[in-house]
DRENPA-3360 file (N, C-alpha, C; in nm, 2 decimals, always signed):
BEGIN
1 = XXXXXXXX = +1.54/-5.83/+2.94/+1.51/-5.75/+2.82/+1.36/-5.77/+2.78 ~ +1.30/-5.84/+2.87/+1.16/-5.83/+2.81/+1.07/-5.70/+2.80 ~ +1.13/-5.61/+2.89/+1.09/-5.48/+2.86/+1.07/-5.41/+2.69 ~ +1.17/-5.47/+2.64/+1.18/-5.43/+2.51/+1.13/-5.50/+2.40 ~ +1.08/-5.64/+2.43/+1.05/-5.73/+2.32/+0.92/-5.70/+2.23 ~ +0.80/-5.62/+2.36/+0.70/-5.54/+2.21/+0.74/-5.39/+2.20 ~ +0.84/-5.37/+2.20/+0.87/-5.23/+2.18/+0.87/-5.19/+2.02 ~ +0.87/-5.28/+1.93/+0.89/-5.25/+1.79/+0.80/-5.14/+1.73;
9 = XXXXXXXX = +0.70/-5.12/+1.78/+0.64/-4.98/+1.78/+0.66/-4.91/+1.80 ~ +0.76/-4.87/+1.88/+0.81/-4.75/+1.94/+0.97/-4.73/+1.81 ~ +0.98/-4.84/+1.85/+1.13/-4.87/+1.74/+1.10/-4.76/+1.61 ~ +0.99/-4.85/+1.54/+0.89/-4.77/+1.41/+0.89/-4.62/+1.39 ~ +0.83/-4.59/+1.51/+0.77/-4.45/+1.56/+0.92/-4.39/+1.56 ~ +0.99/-4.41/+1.61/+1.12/-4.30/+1.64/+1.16/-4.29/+1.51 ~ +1.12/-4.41/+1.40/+1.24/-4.43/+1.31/+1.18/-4.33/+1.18 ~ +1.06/-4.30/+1.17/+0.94/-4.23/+1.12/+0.98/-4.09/+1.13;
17 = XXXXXXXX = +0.98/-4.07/+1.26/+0.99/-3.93/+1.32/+1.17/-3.92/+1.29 ~ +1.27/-3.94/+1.30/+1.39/-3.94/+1.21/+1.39/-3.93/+1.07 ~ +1.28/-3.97/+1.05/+1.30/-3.96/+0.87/+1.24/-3.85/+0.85 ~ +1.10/-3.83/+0.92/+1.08/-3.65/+0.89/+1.15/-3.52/+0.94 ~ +1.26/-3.56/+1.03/+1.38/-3.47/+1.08/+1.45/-3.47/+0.94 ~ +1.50/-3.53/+0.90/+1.63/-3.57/+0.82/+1.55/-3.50/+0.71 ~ +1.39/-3.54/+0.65/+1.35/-3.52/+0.54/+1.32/-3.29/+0.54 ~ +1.29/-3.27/+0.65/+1.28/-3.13/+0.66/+1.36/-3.10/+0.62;
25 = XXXXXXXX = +1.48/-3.14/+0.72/+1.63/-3.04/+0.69/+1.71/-3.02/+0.55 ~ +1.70/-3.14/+0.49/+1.70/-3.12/+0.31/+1.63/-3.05/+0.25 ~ +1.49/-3.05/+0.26/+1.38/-2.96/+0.18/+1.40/-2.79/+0.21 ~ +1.43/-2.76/+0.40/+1.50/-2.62/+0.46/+1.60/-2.59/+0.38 ~ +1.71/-2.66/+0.32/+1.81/-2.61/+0.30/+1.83/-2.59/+0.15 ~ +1.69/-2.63/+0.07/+1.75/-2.63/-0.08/+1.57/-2.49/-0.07 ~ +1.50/-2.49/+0.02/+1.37/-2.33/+0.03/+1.42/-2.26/+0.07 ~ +1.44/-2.25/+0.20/+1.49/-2.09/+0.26/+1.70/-2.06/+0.22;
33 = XXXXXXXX = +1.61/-1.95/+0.15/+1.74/-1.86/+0.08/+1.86/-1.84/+0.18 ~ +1.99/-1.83/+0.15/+2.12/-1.89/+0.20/+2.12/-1.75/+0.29 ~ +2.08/-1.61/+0.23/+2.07/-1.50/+0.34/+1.99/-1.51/+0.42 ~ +1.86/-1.58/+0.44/+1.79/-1.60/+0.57/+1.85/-1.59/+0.69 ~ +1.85/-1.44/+0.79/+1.86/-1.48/+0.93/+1.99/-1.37/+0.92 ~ +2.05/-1.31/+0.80/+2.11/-1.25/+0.82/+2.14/-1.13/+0.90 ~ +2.00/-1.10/+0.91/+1.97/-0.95/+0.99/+1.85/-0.91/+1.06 ~ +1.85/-1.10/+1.14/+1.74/-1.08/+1.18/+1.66/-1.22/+1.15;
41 = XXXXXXXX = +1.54/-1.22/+1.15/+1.43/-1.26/+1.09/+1.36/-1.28/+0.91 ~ +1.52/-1.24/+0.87/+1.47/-1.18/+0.75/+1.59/-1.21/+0.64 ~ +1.56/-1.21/+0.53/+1.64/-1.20/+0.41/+1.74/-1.14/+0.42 ~ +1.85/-1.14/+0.41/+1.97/-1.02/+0.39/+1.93/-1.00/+0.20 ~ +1.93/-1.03/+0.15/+1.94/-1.05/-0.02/+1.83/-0.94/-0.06 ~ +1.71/-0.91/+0.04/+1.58/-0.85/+0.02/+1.61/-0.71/-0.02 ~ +1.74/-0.66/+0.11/+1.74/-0.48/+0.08/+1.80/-0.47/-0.08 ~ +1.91/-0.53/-0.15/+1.97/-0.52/-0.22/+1.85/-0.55/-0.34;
49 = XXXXXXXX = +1.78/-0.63/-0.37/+1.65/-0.67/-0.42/+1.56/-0.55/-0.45 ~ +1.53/-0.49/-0.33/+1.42/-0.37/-0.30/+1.48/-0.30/-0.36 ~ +1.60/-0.26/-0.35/+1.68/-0.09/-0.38/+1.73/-0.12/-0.56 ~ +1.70/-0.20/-0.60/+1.75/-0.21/-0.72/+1.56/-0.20/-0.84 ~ +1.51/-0.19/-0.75/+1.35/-0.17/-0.83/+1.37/-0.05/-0.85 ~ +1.31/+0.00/-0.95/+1.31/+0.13/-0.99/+1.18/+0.18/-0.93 ~ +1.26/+0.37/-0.91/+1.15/+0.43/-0.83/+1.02/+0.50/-0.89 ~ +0.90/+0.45/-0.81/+0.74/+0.48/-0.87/+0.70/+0.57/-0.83;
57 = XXXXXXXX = +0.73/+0.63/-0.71/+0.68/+0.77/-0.61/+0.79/+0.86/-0.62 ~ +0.77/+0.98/-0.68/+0.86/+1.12/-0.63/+0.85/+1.17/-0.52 ~ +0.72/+1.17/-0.44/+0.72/+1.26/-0.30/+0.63/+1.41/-0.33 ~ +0.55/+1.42/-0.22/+0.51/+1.56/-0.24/+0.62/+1.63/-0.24 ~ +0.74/+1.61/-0.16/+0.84/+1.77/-0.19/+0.85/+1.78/-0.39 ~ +0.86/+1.67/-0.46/+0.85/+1.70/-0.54/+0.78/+1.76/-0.65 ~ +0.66/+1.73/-0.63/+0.52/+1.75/-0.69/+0.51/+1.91/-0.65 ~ +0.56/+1.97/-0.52/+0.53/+2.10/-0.46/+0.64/+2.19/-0.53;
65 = XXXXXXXX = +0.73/+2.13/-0.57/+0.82/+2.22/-0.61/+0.77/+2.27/-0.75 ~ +0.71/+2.18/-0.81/+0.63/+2.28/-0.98/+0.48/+2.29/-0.97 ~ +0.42/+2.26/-0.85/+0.24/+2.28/-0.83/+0.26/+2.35/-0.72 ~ +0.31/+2.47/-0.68/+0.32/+2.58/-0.58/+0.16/+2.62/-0.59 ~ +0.07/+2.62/-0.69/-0.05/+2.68/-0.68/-0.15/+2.59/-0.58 ~ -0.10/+2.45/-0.62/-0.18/+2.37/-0.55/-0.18/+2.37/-0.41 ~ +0.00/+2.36/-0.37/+0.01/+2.36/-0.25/-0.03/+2.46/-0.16 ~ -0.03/+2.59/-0.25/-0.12/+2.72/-0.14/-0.24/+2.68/-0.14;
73 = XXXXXXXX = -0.37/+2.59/-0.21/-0.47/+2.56/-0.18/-0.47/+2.44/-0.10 ~ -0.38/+2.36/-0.08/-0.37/+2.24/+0.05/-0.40/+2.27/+0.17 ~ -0.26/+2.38/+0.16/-0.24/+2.45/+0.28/-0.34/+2.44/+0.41 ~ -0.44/+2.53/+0.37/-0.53/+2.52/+0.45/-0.65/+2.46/+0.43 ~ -0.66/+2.35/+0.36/-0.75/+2.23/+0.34/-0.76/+2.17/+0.44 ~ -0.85/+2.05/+0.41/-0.88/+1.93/+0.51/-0.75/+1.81/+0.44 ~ -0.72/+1.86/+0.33/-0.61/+1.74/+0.23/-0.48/+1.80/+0.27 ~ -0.45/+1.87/+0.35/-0.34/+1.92/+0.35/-0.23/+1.83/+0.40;
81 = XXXXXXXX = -0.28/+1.70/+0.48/-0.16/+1.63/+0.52/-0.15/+1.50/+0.43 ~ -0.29/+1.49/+0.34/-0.28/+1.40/+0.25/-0.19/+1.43/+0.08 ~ -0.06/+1.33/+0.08/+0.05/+1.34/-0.03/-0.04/+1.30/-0.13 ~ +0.06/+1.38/-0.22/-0.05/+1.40/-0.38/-0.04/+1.29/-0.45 ~ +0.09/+1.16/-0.42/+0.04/+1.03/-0.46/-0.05/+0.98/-0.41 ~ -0.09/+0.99/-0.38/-0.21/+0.90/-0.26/-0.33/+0.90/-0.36 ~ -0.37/+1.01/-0.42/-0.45/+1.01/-0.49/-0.44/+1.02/-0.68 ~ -0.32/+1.09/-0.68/-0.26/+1.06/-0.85/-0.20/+0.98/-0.90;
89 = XXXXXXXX = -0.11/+0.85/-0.76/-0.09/+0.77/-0.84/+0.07/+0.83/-0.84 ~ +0.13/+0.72/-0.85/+0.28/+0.71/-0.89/+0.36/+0.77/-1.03 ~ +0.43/+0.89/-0.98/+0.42/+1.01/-1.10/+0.59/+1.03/-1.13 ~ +0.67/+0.98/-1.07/+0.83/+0.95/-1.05/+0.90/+1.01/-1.22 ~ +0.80/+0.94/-1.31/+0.86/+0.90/-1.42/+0.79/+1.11/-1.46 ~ +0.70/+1.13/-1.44/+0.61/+1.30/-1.46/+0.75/+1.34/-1.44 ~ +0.73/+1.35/-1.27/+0.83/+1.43/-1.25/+0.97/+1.43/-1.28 ~ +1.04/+1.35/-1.35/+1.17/+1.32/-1.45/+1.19/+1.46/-1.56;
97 = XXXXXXXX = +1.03/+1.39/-1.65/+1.04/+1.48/-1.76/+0.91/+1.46/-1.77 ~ +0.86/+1.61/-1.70/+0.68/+1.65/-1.68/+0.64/+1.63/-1.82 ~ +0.72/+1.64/-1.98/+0.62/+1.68/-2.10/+0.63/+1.52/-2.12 ~ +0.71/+1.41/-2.10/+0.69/+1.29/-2.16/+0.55/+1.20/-2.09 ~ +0.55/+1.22/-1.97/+0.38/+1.20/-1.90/+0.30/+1.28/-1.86 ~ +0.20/+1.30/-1.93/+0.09/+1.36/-1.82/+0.01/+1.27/-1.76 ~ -0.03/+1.32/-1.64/-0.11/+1.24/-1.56/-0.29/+1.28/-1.62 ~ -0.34/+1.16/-1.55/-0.46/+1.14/-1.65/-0.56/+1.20/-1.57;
105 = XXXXXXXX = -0.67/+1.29/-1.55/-0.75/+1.32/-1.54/-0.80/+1.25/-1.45 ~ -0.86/+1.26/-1.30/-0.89/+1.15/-1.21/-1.03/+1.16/-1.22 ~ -1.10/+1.07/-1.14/-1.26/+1.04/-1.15/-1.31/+1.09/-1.02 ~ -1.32/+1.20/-1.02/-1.35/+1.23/-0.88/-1.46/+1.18/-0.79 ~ -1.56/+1.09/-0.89/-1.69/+1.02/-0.89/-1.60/+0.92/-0.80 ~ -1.55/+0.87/-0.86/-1.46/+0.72/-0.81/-1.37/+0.75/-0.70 ~ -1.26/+0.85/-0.68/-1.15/+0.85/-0.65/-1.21/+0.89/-0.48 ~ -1.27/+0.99/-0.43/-1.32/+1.03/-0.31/-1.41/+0.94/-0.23;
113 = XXXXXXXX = -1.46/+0.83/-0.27/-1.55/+0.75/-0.22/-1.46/+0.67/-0.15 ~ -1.31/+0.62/-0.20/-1.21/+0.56/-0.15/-1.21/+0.56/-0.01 ~ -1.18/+0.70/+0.01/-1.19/+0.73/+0.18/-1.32/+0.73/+0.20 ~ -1.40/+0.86/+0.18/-1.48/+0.90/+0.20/-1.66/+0.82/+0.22 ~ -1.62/+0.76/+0.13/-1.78/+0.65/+0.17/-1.79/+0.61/+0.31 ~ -1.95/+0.61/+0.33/-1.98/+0.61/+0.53/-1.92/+0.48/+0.50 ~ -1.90/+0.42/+0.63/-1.86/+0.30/+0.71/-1.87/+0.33/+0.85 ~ -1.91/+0.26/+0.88/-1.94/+0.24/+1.09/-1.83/+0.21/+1.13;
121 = XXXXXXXX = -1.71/+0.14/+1.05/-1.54/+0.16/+1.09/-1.48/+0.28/+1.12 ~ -1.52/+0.33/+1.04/-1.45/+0.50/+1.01/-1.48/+0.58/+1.15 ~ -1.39/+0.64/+1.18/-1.43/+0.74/+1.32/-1.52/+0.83/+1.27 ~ -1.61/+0.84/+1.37/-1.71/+0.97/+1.36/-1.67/+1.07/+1.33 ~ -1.51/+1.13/+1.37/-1.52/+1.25/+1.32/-1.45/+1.33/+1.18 ~ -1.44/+1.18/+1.09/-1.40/+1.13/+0.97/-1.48/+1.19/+0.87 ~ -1.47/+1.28/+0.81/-1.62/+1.35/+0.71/-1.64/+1.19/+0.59 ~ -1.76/+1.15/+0.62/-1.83/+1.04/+0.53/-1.95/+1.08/+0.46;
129 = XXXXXXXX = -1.94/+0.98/+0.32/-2.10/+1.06/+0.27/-2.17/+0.92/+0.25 ~ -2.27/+0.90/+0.20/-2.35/+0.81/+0.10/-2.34/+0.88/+0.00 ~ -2.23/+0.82/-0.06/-2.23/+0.89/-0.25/-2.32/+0.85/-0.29 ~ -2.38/+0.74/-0.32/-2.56/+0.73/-0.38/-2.63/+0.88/-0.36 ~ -2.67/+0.91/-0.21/-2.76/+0.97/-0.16/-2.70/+1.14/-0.23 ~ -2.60/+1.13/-0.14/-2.50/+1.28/-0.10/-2.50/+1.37/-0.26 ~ -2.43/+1.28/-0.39/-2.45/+1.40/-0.49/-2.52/+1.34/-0.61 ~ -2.65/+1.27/-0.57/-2.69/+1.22/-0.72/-2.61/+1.19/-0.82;
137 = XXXXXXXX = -2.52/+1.08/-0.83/-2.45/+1.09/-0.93/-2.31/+1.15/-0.95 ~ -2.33/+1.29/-0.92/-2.22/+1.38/-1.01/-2.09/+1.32/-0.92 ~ -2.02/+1.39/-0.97/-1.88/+1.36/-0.95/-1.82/+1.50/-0.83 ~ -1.79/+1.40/-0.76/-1.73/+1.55/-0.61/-1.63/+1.68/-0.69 ~ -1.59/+1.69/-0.77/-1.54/+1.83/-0.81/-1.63/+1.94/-0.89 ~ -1.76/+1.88/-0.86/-1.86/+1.99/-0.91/-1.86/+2.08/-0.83 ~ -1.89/+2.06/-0.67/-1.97/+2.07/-0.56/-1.79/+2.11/-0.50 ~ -1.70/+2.05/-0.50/-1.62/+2.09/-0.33/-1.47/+2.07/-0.47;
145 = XXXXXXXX = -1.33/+2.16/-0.42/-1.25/+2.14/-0.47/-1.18/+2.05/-0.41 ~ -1.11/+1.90/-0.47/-1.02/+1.83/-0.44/-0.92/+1.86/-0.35 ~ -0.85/+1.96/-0.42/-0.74/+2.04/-0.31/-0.77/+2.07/-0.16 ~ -0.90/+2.11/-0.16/-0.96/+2.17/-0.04/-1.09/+2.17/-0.02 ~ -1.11/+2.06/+0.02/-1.27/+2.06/-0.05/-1.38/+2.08/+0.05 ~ -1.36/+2.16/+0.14/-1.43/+2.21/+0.24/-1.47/+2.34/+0.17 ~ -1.42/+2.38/+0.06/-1.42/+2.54/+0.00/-1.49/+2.48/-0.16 ~ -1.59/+2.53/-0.20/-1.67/+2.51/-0.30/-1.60/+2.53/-0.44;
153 = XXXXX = -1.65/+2.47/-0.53/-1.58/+2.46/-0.62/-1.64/+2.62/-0.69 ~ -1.56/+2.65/-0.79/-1.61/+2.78/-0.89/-1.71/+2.67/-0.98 ~ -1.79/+2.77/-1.03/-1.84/+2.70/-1.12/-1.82/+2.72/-1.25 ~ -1.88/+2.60/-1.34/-1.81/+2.62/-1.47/-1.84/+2.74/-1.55 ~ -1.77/+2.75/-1.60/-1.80/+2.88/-1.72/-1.81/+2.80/-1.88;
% end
């Protein structure tokens, strides 16, 4: 048995490495949630979680069903595949009961730069501007309509 006489290092080491087995498996079992793995990779607990939040987005079918004016001007836009949340914002509660929210007037200055500002990321054949350069300032609904903004705005009266 002299093989084993300076083995107490090794003894140590195993006995270390068992205690951080033992110490994981406690810490695993009181963090990851008792649904883990139920369907997967994943939470079972999460869908019933998710589906119980209350809903923020109505959907363009919605929004088209009382902005029929707008949607004939999408139509044949450059926006036409882009949903009207995307840009107004989560309106669920509007479209419930249109007179208890109105939605607030957007910044067209701000709102179009989102996409629209150049970047060397963006595909070339992505319409980009330098908003600095492109409108002095003003705000993109002077110059192009939102809805369709390849088609010039009216001007003001």
């Amino acid at each position: 048995m002299n093989a084993f006489r300076d083995a107490g290092h090794l003894f140590r080491l195993a006995g270390v490495f068992a205690a951080g087995v033992l110490l994981f498996l406690v810490l695993r079992s009181f963090l990851v949630p008792k649904s883990f793995g139920e369907y997967g990779h994943y939470r079972g607990n999460a869908l019933a979680e998710i589906a119980a939040r209350p809903v923020n987005f109505a959907g363009h079918e919605t929004c088209e069903t009382c902005h029929a004016d707008v949607l004939e001007k999408k139509r044949d836009g450059k926006h036409a595949h882009v949903n009207c949340e995307a840009c107004h914002g989560p309106l669920a509660k509007h479209a419930d009961d249109p007179s208890s929210v109105t939605p607030a007037k957007l910044d067209a200055a701000v709102l179009c730069v989102r996409c629209h500002e150049a970047n060397a990321a963006k595909p070339k054949s992505f319409p980009q501007v330098v908003s600095a350069d492109h409108s002095n300032g003003l705000p993109c609904d002077t110059c192009h309509q939102p809805h369709s903004p390849a088609i010039a705005a009216e001007p003001a009266k």
